[in-house]
C-alpha positions in Angstrom: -55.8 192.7 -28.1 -56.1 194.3 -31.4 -52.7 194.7 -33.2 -51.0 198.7 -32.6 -52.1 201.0 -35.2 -50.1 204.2 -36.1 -51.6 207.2 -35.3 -51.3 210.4 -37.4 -50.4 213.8 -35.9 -53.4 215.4 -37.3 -55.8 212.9 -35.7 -58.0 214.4 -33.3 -59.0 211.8 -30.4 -62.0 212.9 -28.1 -61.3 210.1 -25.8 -58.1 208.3 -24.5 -58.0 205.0 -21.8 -54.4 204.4 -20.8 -54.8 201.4 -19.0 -52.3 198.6 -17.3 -49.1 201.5 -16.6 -47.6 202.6 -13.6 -48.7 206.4 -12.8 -46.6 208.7 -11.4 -48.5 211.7 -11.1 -46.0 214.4 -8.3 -48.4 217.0 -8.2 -51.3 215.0 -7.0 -49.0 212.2 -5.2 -50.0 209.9 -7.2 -47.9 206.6 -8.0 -49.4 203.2 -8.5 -51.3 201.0 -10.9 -53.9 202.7 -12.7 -55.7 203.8 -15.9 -55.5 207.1 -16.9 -58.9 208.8 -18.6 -58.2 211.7 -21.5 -61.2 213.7 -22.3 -61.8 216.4 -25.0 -58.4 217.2 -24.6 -58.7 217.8 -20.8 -57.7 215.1 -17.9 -60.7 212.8 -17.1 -59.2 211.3 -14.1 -57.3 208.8 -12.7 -59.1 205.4 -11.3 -58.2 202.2 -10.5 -57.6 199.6 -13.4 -60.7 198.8 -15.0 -63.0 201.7 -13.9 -63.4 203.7 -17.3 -65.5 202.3 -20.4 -63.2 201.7 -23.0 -66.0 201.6 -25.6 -65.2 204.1 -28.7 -61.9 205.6 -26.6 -58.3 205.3 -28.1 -57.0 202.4 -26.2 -53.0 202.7 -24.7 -51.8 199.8 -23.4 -49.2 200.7 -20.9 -48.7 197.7 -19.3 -44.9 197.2 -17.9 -44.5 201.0 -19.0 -44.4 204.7 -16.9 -47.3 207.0 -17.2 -47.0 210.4 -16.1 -47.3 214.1 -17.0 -45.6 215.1 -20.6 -41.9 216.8 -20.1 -41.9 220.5 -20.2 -38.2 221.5 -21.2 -38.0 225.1 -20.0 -34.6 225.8 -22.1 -34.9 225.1 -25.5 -33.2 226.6 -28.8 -36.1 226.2 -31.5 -33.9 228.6 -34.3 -37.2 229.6 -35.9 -37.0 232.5 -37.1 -34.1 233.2 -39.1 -31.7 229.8 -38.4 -33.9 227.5 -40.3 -30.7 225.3 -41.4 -30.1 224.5 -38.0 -33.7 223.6 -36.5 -36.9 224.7 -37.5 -40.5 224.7 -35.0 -41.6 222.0 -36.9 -38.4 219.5 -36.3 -38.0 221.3 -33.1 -41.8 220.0 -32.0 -41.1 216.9 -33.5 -37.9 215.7 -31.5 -39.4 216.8 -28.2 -43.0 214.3 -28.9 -40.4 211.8 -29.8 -38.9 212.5 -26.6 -41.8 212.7 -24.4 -41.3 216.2 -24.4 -44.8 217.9 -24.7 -44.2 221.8 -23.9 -40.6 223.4 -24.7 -39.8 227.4 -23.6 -38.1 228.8 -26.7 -35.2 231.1 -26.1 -34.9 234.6 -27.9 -31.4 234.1 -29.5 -33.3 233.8 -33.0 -32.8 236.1 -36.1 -34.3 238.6 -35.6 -34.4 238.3 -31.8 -37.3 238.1 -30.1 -37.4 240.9 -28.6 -40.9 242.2 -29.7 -44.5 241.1 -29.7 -44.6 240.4 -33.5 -41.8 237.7 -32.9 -43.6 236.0 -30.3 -46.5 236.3 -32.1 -44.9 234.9 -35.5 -43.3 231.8 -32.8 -47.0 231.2 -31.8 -48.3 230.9 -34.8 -45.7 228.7 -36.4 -46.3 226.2 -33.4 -49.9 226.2 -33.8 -49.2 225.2 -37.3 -47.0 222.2 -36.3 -50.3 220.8 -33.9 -47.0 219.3 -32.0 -45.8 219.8 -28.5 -46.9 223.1 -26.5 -44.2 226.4 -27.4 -43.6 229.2 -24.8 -41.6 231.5 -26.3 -39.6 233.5 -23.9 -38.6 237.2 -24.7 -35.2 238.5 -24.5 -34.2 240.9 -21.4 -32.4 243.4 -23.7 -33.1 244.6 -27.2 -31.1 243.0 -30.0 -29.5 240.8 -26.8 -27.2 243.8 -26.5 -27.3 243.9 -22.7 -27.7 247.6 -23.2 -31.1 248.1 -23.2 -34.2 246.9 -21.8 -36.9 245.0 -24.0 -40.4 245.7 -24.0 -41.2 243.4 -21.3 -45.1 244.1 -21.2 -45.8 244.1 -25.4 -43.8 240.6 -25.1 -46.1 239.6 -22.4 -49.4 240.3 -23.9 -48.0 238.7 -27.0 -47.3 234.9 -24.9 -43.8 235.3 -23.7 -43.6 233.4 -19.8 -39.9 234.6 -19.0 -37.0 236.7 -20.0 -33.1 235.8 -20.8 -30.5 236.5 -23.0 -29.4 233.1 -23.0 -26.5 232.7 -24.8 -25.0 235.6 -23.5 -24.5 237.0 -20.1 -26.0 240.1 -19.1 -22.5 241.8 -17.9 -24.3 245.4 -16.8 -25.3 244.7 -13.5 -27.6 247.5 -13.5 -29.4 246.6 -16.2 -29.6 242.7 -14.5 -31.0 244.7 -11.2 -33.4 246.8 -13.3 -34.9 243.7 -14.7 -35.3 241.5 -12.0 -37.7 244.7 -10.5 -39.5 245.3 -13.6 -40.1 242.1 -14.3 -41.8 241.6 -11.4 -44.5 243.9 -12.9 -45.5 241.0 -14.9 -44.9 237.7 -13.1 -42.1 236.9 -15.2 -38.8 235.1 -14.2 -35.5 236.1 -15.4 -33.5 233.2 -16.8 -29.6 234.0 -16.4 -27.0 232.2 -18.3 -24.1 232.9 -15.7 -20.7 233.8 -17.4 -18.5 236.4 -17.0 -17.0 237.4 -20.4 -13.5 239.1 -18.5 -12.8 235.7 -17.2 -13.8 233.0 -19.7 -12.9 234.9 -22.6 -12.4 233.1 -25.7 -12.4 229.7 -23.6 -13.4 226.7 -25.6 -13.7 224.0 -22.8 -13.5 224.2 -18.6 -10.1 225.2 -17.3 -8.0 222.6 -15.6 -5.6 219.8 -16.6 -7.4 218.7 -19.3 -7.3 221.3 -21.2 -3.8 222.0 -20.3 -3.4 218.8 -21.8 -5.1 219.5 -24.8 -3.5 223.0 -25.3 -7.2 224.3 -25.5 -7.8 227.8 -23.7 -9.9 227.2 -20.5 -13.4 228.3 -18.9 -12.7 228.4 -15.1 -15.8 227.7 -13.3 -15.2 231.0 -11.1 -16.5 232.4 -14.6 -19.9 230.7 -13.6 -19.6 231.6 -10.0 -19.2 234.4 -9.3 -22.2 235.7 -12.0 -24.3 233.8 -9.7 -23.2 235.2 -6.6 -24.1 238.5 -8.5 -27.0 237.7 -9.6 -28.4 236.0 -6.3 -27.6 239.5 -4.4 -29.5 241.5 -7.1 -32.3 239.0 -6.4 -31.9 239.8 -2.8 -32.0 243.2 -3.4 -34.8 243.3 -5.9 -37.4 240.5 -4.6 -37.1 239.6 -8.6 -37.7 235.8 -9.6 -34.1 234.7 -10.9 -33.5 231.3 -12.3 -30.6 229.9 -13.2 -29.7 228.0 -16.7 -27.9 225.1 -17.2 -25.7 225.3 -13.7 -22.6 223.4 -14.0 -20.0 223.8 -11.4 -20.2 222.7 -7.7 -20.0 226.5 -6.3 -23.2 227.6 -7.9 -25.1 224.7 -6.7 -23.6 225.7 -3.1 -24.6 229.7 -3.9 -28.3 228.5 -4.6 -28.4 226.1 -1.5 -27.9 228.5 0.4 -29.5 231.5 -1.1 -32.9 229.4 -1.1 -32.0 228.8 2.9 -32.3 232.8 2.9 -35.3 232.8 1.3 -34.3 234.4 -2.0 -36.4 233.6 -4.8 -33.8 232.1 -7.0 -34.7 228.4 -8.9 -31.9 226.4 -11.3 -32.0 223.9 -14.2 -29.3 221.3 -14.5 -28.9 219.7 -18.4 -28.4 216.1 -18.8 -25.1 216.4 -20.3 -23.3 218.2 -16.9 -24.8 215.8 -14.8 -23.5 212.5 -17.0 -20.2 213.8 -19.2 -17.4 215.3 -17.5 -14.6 217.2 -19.4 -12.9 213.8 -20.3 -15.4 213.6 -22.8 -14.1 216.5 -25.1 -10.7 214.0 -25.5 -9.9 213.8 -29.0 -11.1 217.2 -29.7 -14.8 216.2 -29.7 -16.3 219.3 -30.9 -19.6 218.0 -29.9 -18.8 217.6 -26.3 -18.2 221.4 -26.8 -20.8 223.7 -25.0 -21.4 226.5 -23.4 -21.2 226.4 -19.9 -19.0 223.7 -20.7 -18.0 220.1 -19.3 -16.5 220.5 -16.3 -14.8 218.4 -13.7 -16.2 215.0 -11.8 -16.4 217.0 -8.6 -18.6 219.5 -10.2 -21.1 216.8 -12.0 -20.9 214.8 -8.8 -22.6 218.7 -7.2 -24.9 219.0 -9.9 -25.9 215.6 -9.1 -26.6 216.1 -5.4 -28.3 219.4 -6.3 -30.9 217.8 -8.0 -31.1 215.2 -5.5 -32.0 217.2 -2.7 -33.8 219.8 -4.7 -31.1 223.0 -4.7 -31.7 222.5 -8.3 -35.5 222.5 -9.1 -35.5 221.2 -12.5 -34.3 219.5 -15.5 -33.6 221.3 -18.9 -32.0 220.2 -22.4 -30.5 223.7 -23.6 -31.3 221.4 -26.5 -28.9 223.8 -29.1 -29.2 222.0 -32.5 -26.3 223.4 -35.2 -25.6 222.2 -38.8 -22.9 220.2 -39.3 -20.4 222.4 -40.8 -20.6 224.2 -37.9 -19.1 221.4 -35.9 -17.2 219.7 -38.4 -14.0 221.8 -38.1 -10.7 222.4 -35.4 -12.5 222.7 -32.0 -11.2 226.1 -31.2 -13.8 227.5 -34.5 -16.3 225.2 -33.8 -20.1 226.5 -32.3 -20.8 226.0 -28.5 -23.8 223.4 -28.2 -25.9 219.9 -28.4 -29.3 218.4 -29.4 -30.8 217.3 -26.4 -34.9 216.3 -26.4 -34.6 213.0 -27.6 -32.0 211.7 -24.8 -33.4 213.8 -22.1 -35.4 210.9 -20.8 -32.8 208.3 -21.4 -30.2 210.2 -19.3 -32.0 211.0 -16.3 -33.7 207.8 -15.9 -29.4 206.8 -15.3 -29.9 209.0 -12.3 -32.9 206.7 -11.8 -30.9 203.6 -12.0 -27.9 204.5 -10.1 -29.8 205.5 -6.8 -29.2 209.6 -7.0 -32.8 210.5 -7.5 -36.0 208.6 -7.2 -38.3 208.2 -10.5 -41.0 210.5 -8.7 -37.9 213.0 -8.6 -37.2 212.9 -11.7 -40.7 213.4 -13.2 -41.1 216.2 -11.1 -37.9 217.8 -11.8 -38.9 216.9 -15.9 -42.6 218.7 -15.9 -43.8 219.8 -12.5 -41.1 222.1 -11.6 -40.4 224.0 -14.8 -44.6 223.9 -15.1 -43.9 226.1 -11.8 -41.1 228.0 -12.5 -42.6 229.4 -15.8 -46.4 229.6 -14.7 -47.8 227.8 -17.4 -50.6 225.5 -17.0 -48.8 222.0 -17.4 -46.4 218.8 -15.6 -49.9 217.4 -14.3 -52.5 214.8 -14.2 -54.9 216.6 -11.9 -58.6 216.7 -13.6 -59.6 219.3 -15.7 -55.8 220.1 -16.3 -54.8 219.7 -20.1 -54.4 216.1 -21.3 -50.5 216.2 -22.0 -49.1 212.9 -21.3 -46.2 210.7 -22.1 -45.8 206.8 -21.8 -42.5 205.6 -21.5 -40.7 202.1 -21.3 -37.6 202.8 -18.4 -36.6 199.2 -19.6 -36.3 199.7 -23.7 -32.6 199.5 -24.9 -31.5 201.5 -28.0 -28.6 203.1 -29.5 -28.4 206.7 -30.1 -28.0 207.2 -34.0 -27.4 210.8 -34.7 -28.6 210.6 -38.2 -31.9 209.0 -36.7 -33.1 211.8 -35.0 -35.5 213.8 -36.0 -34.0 217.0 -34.8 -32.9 219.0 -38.0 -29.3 218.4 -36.6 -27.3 216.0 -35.5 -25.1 217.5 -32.6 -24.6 214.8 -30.0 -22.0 213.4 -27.9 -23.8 210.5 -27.4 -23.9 209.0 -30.6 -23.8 205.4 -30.5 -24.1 205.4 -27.4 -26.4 202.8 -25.3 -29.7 204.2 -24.1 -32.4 202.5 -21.8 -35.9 203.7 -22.0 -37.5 205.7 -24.4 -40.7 207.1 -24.8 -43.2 205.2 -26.5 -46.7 207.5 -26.5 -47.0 211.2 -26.3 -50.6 213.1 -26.0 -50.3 217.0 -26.2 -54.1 218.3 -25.7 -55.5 215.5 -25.7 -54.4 213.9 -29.3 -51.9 211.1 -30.0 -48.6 213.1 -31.6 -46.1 210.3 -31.3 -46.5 206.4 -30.9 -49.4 203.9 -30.9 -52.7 203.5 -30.1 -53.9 199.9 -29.5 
């Protein structure tokens, strides 16, 4: 075989054989040995090992490795416009291809907000510039995220938006929650809810309970979570709006959407990898990067999340990859910003789920590009043919260690530094072209 050669991201490939891998393919059913057939940038096929010419194609060797659909990570904090210190599209892009990530939803918590059609637009055309991983930006449901006022939900729409949130703040008017799960349904968008009631978290820095009595750091209590989702779910009731749920991280909101999608509300959820592997334990020693927002919470609680993605209550997985410069963690945890990077250990962390019997690897693909594909409407998380050729080949056996100051996120916001990692992505395709890894 002839020796790897590096590809470069501006390399345009008209025709890609990954041969030897396992594919796992969810939306088709797919999972076996197979070689995998890229075509113009579209998916040529799947067929048994051997069946496609590999005359003038890009060869991928996958033997021993995972194929399947790139990662779409529905909740992502890109900081383009405005917060370029932090993260910029271009680093953003690059950290998810490195991570096997090839389509990230941007949220709207940028400066300015995006809140209009020229700021989606302006996110659009930076990503096209980067030629790296897919960007949907998503629109924020109030001007300015003010919760006071509406956004232009249609002008966002025409622009590229594929949802609506304020994440990073809670929409605390419940009329104005009500009004938008009805409009919004004008446009086949979902409203994304970041669940936190402001009268009862506060000025928390970490979940309420004995650790943080312990610490003598002002609590969260997950009622804070709860009881915004109980909201939210009867407003979905009421409205027949699409509500999804961010980062969910305490037991009774995984119980609240159980049963709500027993009802036969239209309500989805996300879970992030850090609330289904870190408990609160980890923010001992006044870890400001085990700080986030919802934040660590109990065992019980990540034991729910767990179990939620297990049997499906919670549809997908999600980073809230929320990258921050270093002098904005490097101070007393009460001051320090809410947040972590997340693309490049996405893969790592759930494949523990993998390893420890909670989900099955078909699970976790699905719940890493099929269901957020769905959730947002966007034309991705498969292999079908004719589908866009995004693709990601990854080794569940390769051991590393988590250097913060290796990743190439602009920022370096991880609890998991130095920490032990097995598997990693090794080849990402986005369109068809080799971003990330090697061609053989």
């Amino acid at each position: 075989m002839r020796k790897p050669r590096k590809v470069s991201n501006s390399e345009a490939t008209g025709r890609i054989v990954i041969t030897g891998g396992r594919v796992v393919d969810p939306s088709s059913g797919h999972d076996g040995l197979a070689d995998v057939l890229v075509e113009d940038g579209l998916m040529g096929g799947i067929g048994k090992p051997g069946d496609f010419d590999l005359e003038g194609a890009s060869v991928i060797d996958a033997g021993g490795k995972i194929v399947s659909p790139g990662f779409v990570d529905m909740h992502v904090h890109l900081r383009e416009p405005g917060q370029e210190h932090k993260e910029t599209i271009l680093t953003g892009c690059t950290a998810a291809v490195t991570g096997g990530v090839t389509s990230v939803a941007c949220m709207a918590n940028t400066n300015p907000v995006n809140d209009s059609g020229a700021v989606t637009r302006y996110i659009l055309e930076k990503a096209a510039e980067a030629r790296l991983a897919n960007v949907f930006p998503i629109g924020a449901l109030s001007v300015g995220l003010a919760g006071e006022k509406m956004a232009e939900f249609g002008e966002m729409r025409e622009a590229g938006i594929v949802a609506v949130s304020d994440d990073g703040r809670p929409v605390m008017d419940s009329g104005l929650m009500r009004h938008a799960l009805e409009y919004s349904k004008m446009f086949g968008l979902p409203v994304i809810a970041h669940e936190e009631d402001c009268g009862l978290c506060g000025d928390g820095v970490m979940n309420e309970g004995a650790v943080s009595v312990r610490l003598g750091l002002r609590g969260m209590p997950a009622a804070g979570e709860s009881v915004m989702v109980a909201r939210d779910i009867e407003l979905a009731r009421a409205s027949g709006g699409r509500l999804h749920i961010a980062h969910v991280s305490c037991g009774e909101a995984v119980q609240m959407v159980r049963h709500a999608k027993k009802d036969g509300i239209r309500v989805t959820a996300e879970a992030a990898p850090h609330h289904f592997i870190l408990d609160e334990t980890a923010v001992e020693g006044y870890n400001t990067n085990a700080k986030m927002k919802p934040p660590l919470r109990s065992r019980a609680d990540v034991e729910a999340v767990r179990q939620g993605l297990a049997d499906g209550t919670i549809d997908a997985i999600a980073t809230d990859h929320a990258p921050h410069h270093r002098d904005e963690k490097v101070m007393e945890f009460d001051s320090a910003a809410f947040g972590i990077v997340g693309l490049e250990t996405m893969l790592p962390l759930s494949l523990a789920l993998v390893s420890e019997g909670v989900i099955s690897l078909a699970r976790m693909i699905d719940a890493m590009s099929v269901a957020p594909a769905r959730i947002l409407g966007i034309e991705r998380g498969t292999l079908q043919t004719g589908r866009p050729a995004d693709v990601v080949v990854f080794d569940p056996d390769e051991e590393w260690i988590c250097r913060a100051e290796a990743l190439a996120s602009k920022s370096q916001n991880t609890p998991f530094d130095r920490a032990k990692m097995k598997g990693r992505a090794v080849c990402t395709v986005v369109g068809g072209r080799i971003v990330s890894g090697d061609a053989a």
